[in-house]
C-alpha positions as CSV (number, residue, x, y, z in Angstrom):
1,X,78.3,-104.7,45.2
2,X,76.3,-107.5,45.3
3,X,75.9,-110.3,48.1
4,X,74.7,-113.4,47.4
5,X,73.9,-115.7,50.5
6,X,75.5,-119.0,49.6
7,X,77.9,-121.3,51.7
8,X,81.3,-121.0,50.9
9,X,82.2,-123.7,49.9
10,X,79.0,-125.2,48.2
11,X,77.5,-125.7,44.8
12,X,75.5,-123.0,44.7
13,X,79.2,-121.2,45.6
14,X,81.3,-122.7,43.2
15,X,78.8,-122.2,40.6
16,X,78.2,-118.5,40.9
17,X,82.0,-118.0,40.6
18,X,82.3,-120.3,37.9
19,X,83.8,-118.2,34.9
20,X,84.7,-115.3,36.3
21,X,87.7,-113.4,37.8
22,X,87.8,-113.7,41.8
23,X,90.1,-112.4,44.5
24,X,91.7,-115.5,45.4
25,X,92.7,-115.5,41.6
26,X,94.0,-112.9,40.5
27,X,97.6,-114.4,41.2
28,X,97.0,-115.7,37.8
29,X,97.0,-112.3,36.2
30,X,99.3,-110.4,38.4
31,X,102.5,-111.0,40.2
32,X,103.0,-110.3,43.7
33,X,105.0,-106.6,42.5
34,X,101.7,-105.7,40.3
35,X,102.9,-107.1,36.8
36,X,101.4,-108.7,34.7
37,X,102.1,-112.8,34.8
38,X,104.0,-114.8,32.4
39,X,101.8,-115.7,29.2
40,X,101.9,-119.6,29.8
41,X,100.5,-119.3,33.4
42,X,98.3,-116.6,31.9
43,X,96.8,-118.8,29.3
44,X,96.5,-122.1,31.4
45,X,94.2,-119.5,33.6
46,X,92.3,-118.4,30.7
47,X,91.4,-121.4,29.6
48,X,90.5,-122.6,32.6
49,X,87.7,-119.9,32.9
50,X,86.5,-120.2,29.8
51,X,85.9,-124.1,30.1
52,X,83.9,-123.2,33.2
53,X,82.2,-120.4,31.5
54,X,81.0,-123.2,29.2
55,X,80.0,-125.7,31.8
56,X,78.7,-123.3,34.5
57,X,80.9,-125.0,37.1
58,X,84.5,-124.9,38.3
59,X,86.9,-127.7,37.5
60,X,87.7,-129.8,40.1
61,X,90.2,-128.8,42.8
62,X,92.2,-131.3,45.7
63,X,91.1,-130.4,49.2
64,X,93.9,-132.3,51.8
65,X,93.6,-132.4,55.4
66,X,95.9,-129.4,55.8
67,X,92.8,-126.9,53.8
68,X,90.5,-129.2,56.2
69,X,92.0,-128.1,59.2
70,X,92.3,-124.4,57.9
71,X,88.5,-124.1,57.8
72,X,87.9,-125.3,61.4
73,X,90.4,-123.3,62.9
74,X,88.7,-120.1,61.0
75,X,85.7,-120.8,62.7
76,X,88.0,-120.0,66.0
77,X,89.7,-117.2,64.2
78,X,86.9,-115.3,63.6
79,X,85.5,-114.7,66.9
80,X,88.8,-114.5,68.3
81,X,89.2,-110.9,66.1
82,X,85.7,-109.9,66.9
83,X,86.7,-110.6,70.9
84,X,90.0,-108.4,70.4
85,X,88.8,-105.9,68.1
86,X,85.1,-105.6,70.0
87,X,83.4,-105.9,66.6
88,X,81.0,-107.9,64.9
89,X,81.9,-109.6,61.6
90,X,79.2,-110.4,59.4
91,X,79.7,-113.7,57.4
92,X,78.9,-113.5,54.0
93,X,79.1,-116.1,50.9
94,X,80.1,-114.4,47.8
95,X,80.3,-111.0,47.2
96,X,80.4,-109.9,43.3
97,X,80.7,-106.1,41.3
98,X,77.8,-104.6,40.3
99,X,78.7,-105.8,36.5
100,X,79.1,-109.3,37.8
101,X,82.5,-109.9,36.2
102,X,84.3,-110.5,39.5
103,X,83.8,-111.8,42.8
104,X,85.2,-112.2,46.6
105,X,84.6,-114.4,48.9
106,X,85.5,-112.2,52.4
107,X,85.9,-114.4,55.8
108,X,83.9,-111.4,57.3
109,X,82.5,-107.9,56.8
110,X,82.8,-105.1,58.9
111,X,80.6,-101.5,58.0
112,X,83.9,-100.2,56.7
113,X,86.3,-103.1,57.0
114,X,87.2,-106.2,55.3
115,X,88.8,-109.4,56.5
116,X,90.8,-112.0,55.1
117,X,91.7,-115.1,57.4
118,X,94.2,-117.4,56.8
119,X,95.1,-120.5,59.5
120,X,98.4,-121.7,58.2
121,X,100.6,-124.6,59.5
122,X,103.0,-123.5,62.1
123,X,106.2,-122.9,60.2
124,X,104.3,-120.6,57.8
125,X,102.8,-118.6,60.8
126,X,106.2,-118.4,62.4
127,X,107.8,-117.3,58.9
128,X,104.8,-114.0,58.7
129,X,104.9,-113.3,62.4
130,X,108.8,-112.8,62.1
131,X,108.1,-111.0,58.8
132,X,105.5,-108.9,60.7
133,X,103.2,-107.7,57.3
134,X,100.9,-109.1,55.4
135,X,102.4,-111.8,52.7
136,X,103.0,-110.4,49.3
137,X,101.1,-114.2,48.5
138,X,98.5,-112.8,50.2
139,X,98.3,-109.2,49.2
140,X,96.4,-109.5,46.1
141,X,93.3,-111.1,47.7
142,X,93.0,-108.5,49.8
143,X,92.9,-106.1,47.3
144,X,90.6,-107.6,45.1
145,X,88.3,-107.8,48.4
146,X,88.4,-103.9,48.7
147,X,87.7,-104.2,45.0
148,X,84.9,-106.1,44.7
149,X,83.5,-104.6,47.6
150,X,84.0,-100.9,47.3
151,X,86.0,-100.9,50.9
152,X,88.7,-98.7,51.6
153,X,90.4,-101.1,54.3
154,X,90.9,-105.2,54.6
155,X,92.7,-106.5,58.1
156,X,94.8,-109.8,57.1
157,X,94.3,-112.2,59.9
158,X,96.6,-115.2,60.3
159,X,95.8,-117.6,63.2
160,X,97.4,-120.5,64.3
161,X,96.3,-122.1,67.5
162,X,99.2,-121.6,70.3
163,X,100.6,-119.0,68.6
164,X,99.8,-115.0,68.7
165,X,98.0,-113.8,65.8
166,X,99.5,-111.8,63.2
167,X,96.9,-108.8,62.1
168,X,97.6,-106.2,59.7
169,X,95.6,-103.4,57.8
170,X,96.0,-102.9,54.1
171,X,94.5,-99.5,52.7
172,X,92.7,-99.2,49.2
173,X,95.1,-98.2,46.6
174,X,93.2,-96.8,43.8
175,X,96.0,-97.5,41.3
176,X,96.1,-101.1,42.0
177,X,92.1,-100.8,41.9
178,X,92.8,-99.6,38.1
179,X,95.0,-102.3,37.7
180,X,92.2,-105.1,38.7
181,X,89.5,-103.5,36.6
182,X,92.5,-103.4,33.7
183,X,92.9,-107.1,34.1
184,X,89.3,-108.1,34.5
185,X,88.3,-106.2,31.4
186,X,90.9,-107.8,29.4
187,X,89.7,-111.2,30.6
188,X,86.2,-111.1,29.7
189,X,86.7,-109.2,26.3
190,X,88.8,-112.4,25.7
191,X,86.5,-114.8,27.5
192,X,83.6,-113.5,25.3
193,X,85.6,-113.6,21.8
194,X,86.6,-117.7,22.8
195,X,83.2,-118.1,23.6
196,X,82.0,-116.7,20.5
197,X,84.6,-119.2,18.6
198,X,83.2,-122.2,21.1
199,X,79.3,-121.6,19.2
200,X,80.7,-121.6,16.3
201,X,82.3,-125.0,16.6
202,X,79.1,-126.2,18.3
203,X,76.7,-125.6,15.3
204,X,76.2,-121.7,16.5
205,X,74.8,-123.1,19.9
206,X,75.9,-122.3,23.3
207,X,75.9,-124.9,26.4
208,X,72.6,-124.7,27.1
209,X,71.3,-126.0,23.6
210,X,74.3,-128.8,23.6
211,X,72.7,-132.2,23.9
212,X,75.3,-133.0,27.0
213,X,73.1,-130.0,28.5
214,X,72.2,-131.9,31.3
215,X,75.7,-133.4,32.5
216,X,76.3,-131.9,35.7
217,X,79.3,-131.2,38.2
218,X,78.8,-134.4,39.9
């Protein structure tokens, strides 16, 4: 794996997982029971990726006070666990395969563990504590962390302030592993042949000869 010390978060952030497959994604290709998504969802996804392939930045995504207040609670969250589980996460930015066809963005790192912190509203914490594993919403994340990673364990944290936490483990399953590099494989053989088509209807340039080469993000 490789880690790249960026701010979640951040351009540099968004821009290295522009175009590529990443944990909190892989929704779009896989249902919570490991099948493969419906083909409109599916496509919608694809093109998404492929228009930031092209631009070498994300599209633009709504961020509410409810994902505002998520982020300051994790920075409670996080040494919360490492008070209760006497450890010391590291905080990382973005953590891609050695191919650099897929990336994570973990809450934490541990030598051998992997963590994944979510700070929901109330009702939703209520709903997973009475539940008491980790959501199937939620499961797929922590997979792809294990996967991008190489870890063979990721603890699902949810914290909500007044509340007791809800922490579970989630083992590496090396079938669903198969499954992931199945998907991401399909994905970028696709993602190259559209980009390939994109050239052609661009005079057989790519984005960085286009004359709008120097329209940015912002």
């Amino acid at each position: 794996m490789k880690i790249l010390d960026v701010k979640q978060g951040s351009e540099e952030w968004l821009a290295a997982r522009a175009g590529i497959v990443t944990a909190s994604e892989l929704g779009a290709l896989l249902t919570p029971t490991l099948k493969p998504t419906d083909s409109q969802g599916r496509m919608t996804y694809l093109y998404t990726k492929l228009a930031e392939r092209w631009q070498g930045f994300p599209m633009p995504s709504y961020g509410g006070g409810v994902m505002e207040q998520g982020s300051i609670l994790e920075g409670e969250a996080l040494p919360w666990y490492a008070v209760r589980f006497k450890a010391k996460p590291k905080r990382v930015g973005l953590v891609l395969t050695d191919c650099g066809r897929f990336a994570a963005s973990p809450d934490g790192l541990l030598p051998e563990v992997g963590l994944e912190i979510k700070c929901p509203q109330p009702p939703n914490h209520v709903k997973w504590l009475l539940d008491g594993r980790i959501p199937p919403e939620h499961l797929l994340q922590c997979y792809g962390g294990m996967f991008a990673t190489g870890y063979k364990a990721w603890d699902f944290v949810s914290y909500c302030r007044g509340f007791p936490p809800l922490v579970r483990r989630l083992e590496r399953d090396e079938k669903v592993m198969d499954l992931i590099l199945g998907q991401v494989e399909r994905v970028t053989e696709t993602l190259d042949e559209w980009t390939e088509k994109l050239k052609e209807a661009n005079g057989g340039k790519g984005p960085s000869d286009s004359e709008t080469d120097d329209i940015g993000p912002f």
